[in-house]
C-alpha beads as a LAMMPS data file, in Angstrom:
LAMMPS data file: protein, C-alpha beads

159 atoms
158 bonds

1 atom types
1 bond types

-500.0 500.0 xlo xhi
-500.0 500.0 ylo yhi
-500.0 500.0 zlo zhi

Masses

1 110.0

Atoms # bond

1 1 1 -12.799 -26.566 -8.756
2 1 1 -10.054 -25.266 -10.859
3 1 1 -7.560 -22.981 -9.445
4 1 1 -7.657 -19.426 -9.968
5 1 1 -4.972 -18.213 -12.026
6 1 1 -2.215 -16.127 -10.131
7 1 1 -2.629 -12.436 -12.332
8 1 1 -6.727 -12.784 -11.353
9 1 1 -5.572 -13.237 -7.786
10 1 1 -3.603 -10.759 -8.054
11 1 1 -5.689 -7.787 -9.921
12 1 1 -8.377 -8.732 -7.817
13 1 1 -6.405 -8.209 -4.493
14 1 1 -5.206 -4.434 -5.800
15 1 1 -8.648 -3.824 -6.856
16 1 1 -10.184 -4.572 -3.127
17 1 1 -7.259 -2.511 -2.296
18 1 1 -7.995 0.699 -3.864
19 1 1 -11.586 0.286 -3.724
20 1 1 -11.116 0.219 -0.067
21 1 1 -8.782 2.977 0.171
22 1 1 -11.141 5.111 -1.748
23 1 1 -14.277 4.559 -0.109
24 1 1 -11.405 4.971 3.600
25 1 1 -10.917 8.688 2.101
26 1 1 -14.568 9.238 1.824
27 1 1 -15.285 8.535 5.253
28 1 1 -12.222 11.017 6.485
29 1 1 -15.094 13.958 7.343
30 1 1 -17.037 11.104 9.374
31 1 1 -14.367 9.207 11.407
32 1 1 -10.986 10.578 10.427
33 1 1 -8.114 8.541 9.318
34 1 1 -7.165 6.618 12.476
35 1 1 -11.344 5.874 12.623
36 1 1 -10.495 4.716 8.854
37 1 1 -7.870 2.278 9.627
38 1 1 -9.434 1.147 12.832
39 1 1 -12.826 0.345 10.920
40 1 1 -10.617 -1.566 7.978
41 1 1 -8.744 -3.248 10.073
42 1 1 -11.522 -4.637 12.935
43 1 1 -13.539 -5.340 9.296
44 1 1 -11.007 -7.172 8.064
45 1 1 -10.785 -9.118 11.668
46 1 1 -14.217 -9.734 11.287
47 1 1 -13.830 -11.345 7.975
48 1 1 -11.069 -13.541 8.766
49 1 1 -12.841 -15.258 11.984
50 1 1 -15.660 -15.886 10.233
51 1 1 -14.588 -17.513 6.305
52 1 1 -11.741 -18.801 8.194
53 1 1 -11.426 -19.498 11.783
54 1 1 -7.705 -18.902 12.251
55 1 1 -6.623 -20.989 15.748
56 1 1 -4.968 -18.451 18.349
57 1 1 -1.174 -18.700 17.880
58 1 1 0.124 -20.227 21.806
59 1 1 3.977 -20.792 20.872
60 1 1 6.329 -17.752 20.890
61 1 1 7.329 -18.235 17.570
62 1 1 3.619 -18.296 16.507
63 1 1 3.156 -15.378 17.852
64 1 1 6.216 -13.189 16.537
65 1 1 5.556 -14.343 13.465
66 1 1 1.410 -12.863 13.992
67 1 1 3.385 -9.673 15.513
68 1 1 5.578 -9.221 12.380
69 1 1 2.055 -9.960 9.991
70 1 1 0.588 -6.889 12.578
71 1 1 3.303 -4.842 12.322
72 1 1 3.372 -4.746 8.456
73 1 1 -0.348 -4.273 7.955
74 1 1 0.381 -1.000 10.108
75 1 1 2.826 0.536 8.256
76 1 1 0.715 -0.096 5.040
77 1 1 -2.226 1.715 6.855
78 1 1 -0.123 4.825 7.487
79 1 1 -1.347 5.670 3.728
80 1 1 -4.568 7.184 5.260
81 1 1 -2.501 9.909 7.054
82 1 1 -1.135 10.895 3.876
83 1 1 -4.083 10.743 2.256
84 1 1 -5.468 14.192 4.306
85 1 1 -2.760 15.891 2.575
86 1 1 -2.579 14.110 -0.698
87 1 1 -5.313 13.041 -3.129
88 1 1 -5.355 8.983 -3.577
89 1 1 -3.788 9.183 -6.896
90 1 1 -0.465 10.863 -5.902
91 1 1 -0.379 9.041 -2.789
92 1 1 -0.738 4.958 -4.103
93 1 1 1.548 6.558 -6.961
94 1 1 4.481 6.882 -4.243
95 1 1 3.338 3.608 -2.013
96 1 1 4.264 1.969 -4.852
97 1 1 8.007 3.455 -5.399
98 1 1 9.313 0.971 -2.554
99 1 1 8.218 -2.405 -4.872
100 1 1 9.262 -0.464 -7.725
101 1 1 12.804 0.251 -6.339
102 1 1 13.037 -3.094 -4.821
103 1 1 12.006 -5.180 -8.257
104 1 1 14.911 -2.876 -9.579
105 1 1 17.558 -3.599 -7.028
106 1 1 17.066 -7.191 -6.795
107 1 1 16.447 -7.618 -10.865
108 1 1 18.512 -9.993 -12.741
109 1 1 16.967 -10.176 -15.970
110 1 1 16.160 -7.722 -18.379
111 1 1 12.855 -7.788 -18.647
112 1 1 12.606 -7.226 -15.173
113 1 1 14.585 -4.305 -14.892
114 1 1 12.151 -3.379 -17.799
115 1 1 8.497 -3.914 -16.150
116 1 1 9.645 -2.254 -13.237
117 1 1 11.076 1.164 -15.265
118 1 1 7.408 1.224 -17.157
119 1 1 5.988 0.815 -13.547
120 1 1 8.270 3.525 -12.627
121 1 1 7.145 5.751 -15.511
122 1 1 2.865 4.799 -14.523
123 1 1 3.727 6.577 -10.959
124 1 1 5.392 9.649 -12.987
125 1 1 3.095 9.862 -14.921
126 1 1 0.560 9.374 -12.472
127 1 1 2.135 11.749 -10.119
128 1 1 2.068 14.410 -12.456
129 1 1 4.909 14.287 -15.416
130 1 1 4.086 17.669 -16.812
131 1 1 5.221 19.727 -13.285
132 1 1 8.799 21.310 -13.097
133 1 1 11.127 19.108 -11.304
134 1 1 11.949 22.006 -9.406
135 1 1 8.735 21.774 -7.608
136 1 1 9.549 19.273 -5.145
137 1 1 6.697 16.193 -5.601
138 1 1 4.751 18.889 -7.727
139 1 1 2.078 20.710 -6.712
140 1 1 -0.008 17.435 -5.176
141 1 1 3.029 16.521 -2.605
142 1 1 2.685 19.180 0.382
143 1 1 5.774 17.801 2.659
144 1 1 3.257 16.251 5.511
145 1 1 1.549 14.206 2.829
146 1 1 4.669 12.684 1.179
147 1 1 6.420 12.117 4.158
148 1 1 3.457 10.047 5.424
149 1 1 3.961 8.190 2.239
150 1 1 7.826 7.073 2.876
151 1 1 7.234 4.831 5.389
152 1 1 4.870 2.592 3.755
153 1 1 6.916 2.493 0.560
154 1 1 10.200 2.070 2.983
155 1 1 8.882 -1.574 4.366
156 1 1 9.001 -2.758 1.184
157 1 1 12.856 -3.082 1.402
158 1 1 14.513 -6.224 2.010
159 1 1 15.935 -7.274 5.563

Bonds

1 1 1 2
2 1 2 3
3 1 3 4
4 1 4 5
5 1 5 6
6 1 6 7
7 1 7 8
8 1 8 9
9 1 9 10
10 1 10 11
11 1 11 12
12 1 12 13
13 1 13 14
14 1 14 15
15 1 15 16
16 1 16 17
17 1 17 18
18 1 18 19
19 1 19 20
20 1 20 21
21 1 21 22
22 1 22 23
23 1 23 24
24 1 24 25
25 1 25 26
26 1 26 27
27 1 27 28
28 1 28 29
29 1 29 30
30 1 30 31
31 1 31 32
32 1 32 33
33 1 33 34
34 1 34 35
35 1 35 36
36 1 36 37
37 1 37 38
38 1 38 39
39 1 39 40
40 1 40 41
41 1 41 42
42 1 42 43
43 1 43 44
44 1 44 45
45 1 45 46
46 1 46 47
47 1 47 48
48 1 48 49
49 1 49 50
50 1 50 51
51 1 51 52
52 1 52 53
53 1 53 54
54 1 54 55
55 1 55 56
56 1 56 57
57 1 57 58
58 1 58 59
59 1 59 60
60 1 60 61
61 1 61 62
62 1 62 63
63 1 63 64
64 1 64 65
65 1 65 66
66 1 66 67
67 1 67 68
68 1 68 69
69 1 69 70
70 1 70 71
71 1 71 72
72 1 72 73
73 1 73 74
74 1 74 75
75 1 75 76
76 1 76 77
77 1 77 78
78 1 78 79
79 1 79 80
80 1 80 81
81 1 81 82
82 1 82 83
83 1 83 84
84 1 84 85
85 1 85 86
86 1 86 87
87 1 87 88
88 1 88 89
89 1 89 90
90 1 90 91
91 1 91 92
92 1 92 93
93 1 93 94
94 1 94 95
95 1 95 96
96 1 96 97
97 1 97 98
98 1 98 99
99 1 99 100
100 1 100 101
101 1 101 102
102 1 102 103
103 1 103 104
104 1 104 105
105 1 105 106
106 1 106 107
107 1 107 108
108 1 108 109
109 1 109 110
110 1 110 111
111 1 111 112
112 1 112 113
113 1 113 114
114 1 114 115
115 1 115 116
116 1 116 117
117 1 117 118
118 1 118 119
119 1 119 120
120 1 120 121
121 1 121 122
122 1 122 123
123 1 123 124
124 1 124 125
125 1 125 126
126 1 126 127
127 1 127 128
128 1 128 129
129 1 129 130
130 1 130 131
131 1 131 132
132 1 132 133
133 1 133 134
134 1 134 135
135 1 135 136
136 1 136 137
137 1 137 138
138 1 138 139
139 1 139 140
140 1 140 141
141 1 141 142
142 1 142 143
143 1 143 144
144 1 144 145
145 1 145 146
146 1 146 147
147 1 147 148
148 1 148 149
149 1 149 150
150 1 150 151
151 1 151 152
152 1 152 153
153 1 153 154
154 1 154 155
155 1 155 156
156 1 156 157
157 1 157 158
158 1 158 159
């Protein structure tokens, strides 16, 4: 079997990744959003075990290293407390401002200081371009729901 090309891998990873977060938001009036990450998360445990029976880490180093994997997948669930505030647009729109400012900082050609300012206009646009800048994250980012955003977008920066 050939391998799969890296850009399918990767549209189909953000695609699960939306789809998920958008069905998550749906369930908000059912379980809430710690019920929402708890249910992704033990799904997602589920899923693992059985396509790939991952051995239980025994050596310390193992084991930080399984801490470090927890701790990220955390901070990239804290979207679901912004997302009682925010709609899922607006929200993913500023997730995505901590790659976007880290492909810019760390940049060293041209073209990638380029892809990153067009992904840096899709979340303006998406965010809503036509608001006054006076507004403060527009009329979609009510302070609760945008600071919920910051820290997901924040572990994007490098160590």
């Amino acid at each position: 079997m050939a391998p799969v090309p890296a850009p399918v891998l990767v549209l189909g990873s953000v695609a699960s990744i939306q789809f998920g977060q958008a069905l998550g938001k749906s369930l908000f009036g059912t379980v809430g959003p710690f019920g929402v990450v708890a249910l992704r998360l033990g799904i997602a445990a589920v899923v693992l075990a059985l396509v790939f029976r991952p051995r239980i880490p025994r050596r310390l180093p193992d084991l930080a290293l399984v801490a470090g994997f927890g701790t990220a997948i955390a901070g990239m669930n804290l979207v679901y407390l912004a997302l009682r505030y925010l709609p899922l647009g607006p929200a993913i729109a500023l997730q995505l401002l901590g790659p976007i400012t880290l492909a810019l900082v760390t940049s060293r050609r041209p073209t990638d200081l380029g892809l990153a300012g067009l992904a840096g206009v899709g979340v303006w646009l998406f965010h809503g371009a036509g608001e006054a800048a006076g507004e403060a994250g527009g009329r979609h980012c009510r302070p609760p729901g945008c600071s919920g955003r910051w820290p997901p977008a924040w572990r994007w920066r490098p160590i």
